[in-house]
C-alpha positions as CSV (number, residue, x, y, z in Angstrom):
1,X,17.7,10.1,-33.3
2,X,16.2,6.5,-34.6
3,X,18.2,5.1,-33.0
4,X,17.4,6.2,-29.7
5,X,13.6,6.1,-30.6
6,X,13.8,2.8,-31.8
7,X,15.5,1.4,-28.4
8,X,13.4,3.5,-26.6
9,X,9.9,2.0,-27.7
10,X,11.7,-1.7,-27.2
11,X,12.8,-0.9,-23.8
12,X,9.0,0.5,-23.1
13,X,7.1,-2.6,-25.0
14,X,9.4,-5.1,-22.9
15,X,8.7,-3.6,-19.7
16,X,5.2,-2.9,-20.7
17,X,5.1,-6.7,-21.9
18,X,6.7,-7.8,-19.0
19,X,3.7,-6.4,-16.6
20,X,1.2,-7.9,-18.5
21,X,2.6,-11.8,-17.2
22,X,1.2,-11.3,-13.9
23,X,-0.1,-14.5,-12.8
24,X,-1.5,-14.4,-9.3
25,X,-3.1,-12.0,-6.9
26,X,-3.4,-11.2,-3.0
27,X,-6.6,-12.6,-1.5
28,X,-8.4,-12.6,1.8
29,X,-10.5,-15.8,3.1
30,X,-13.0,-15.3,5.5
31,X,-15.4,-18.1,7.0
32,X,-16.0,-21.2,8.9
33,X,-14.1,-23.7,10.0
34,X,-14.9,-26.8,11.8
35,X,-12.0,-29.1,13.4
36,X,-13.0,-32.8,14.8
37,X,-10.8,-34.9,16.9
38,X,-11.5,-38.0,19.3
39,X,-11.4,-35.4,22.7
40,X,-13.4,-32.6,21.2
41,X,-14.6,-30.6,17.9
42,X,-14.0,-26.8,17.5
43,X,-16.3,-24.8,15.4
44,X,-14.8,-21.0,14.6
45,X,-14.3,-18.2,12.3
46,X,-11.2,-19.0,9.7
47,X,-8.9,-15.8,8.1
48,X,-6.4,-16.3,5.7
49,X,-4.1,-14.1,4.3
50,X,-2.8,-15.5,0.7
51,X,0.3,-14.1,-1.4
52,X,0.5,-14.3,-5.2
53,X,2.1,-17.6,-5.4
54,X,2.0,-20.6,-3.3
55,X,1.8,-19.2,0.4
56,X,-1.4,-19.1,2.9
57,X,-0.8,-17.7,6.6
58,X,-4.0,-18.3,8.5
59,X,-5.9,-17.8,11.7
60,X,-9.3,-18.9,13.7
61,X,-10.2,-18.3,16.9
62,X,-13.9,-20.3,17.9
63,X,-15.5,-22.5,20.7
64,X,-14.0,-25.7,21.7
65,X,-16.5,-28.6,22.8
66,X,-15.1,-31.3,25.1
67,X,-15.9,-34.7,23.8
68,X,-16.2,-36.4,26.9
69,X,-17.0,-34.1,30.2
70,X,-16.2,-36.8,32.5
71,X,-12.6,-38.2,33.1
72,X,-11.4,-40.6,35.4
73,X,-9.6,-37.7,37.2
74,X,-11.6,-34.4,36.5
75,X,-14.7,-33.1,35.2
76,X,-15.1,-30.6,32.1
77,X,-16.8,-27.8,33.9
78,X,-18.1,-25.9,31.2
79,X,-17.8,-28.4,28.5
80,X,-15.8,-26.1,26.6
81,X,-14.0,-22.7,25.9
82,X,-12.0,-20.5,23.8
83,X,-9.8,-22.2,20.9
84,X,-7.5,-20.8,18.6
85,X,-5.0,-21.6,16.2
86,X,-2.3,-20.0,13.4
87,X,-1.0,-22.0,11.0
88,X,1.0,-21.7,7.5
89,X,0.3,-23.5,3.9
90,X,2.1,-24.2,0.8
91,X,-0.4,-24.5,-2.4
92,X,1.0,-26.6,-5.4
93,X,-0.9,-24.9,-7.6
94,X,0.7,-21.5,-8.9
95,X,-2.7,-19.5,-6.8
96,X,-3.2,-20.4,-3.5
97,X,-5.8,-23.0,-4.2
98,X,-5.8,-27.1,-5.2
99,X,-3.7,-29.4,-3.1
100,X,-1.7,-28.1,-0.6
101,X,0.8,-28.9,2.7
102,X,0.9,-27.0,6.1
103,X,1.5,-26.8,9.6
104,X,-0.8,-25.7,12.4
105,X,-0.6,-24.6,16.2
106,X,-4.0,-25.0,18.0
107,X,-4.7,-24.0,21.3
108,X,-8.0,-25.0,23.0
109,X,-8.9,-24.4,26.6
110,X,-11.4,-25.7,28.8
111,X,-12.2,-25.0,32.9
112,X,-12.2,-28.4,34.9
113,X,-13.2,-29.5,38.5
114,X,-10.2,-32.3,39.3
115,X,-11.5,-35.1,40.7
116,X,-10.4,-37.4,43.9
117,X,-9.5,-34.1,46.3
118,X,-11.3,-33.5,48.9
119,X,-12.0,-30.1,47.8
120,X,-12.7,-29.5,44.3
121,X,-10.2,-27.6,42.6
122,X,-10.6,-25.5,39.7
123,X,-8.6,-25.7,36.9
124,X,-8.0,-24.4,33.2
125,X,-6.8,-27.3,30.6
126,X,-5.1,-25.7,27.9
127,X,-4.8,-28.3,25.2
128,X,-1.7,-27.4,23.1
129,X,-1.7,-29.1,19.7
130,X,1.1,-28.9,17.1
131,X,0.3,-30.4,13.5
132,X,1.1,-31.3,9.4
133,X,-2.1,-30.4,7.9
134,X,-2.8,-31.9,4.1
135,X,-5.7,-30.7,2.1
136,X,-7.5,-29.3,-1.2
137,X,-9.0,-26.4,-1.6
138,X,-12.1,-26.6,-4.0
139,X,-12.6,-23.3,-5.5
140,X,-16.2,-22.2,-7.6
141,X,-16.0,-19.3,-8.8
142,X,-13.2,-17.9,-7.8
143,X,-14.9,-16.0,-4.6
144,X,-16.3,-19.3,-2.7
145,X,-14.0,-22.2,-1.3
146,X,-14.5,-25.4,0.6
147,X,-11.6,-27.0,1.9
148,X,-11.6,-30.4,3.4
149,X,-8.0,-31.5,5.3
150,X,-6.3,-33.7,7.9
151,X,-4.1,-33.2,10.3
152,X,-1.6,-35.1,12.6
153,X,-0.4,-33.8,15.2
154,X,0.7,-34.4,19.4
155,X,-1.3,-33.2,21.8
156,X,-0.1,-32.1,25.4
157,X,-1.7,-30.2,28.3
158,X,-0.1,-27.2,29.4
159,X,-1.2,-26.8,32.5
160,X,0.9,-28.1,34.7
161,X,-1.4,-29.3,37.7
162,X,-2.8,-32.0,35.2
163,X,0.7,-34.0,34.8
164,X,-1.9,-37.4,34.1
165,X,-3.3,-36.0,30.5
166,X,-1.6,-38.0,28.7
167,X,0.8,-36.5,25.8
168,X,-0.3,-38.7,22.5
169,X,-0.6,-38.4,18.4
170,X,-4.1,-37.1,17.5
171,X,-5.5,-37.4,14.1
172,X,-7.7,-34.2,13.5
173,X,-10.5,-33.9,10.4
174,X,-11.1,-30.8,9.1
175,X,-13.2,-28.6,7.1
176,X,-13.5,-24.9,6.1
177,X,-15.5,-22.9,3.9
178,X,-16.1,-19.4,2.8
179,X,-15.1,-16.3,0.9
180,X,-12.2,-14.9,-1.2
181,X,-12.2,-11.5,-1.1
């Protein structure tokens, strides 16, 4: 009877033991972000969903500003539209703040009038951007972040109608800050 007393309370005080190493926790992010590039900015509301350890899986959706509304070929209508964009991070740090690595998928979009027809034609330009993201996330408090990065990536138009957008590397600057909830 001891015996099985004694293993029983050092079975139950390791696995008691054990639950106490937790390390990390699930957290939201919710706020701004702000993306700069030399053919527009995009300003937007930025969600993150962050695991225990290491991993970030985030989303924004926002308005896209064309940097120049005039082209040799079209002109930005609107001078903007919708933008969005997922993307995925890997912290250093054991928490999902500090340094971290990423990849992101933006997709901005903006009505055009093409130029040199003899009737204007309307179009949509859907920028399509692919990108490594590098960045820190400063964290006070634990509930408030601010988190500066960079990004390269290429840029293409889908829209097929504008074959003379040319496909090139784009450096993007970034910045985001908010709430961990």
């Amino acid at each position: 009877m001891k015996k099985t007393t004694t293993l029983f309370l050092f079975v139950f005080l390791f696995i008691v033991s054990h639950a106490q190493m937790e390390v990390g926790y699930n957290t939201t992010d919710v706020g701004a972000e702000f993306q700069w590039y030399k053919d527009g900015k995009f300003i937007g509301l930025h969600v993150a969903a962050n695991s225990k350890f290491h991993n970030s899986f985030h989303a924004m959706i926002g308005y896209y500003a064309a940097e120049d509304p005039r082209s040799d070929y079209y002109y930005n209508q609107n001078k903007g539209g919708l933008g969005a964009g997922v993307g995925y991070r890997y912290y250093t740090d054991l928490r999902p703040h500090n340094f971290f690595v990423g990849i992101n998928v933006n997709l901005f979009t903006n009505k055009i009038l093409l130029a040199g027809t003899q009737t204007p034609e309307e179009h949509t330009s859907k920028i399509f951007i692919p990108s490594f993201e590098m960045g820190y996330m400063i964290l006070i408090n634990d509930l408030f972040f601010i988190t500066p990065s960079v990004s390269i990536g290429y840029k293409t138009n889908l829209e097929s109608t504008l074959k003379r957008d040319e496909k090139k590397a784009v450096g993007m600057l970034g910045i985001s800050t908010g709430f961990k909830f």
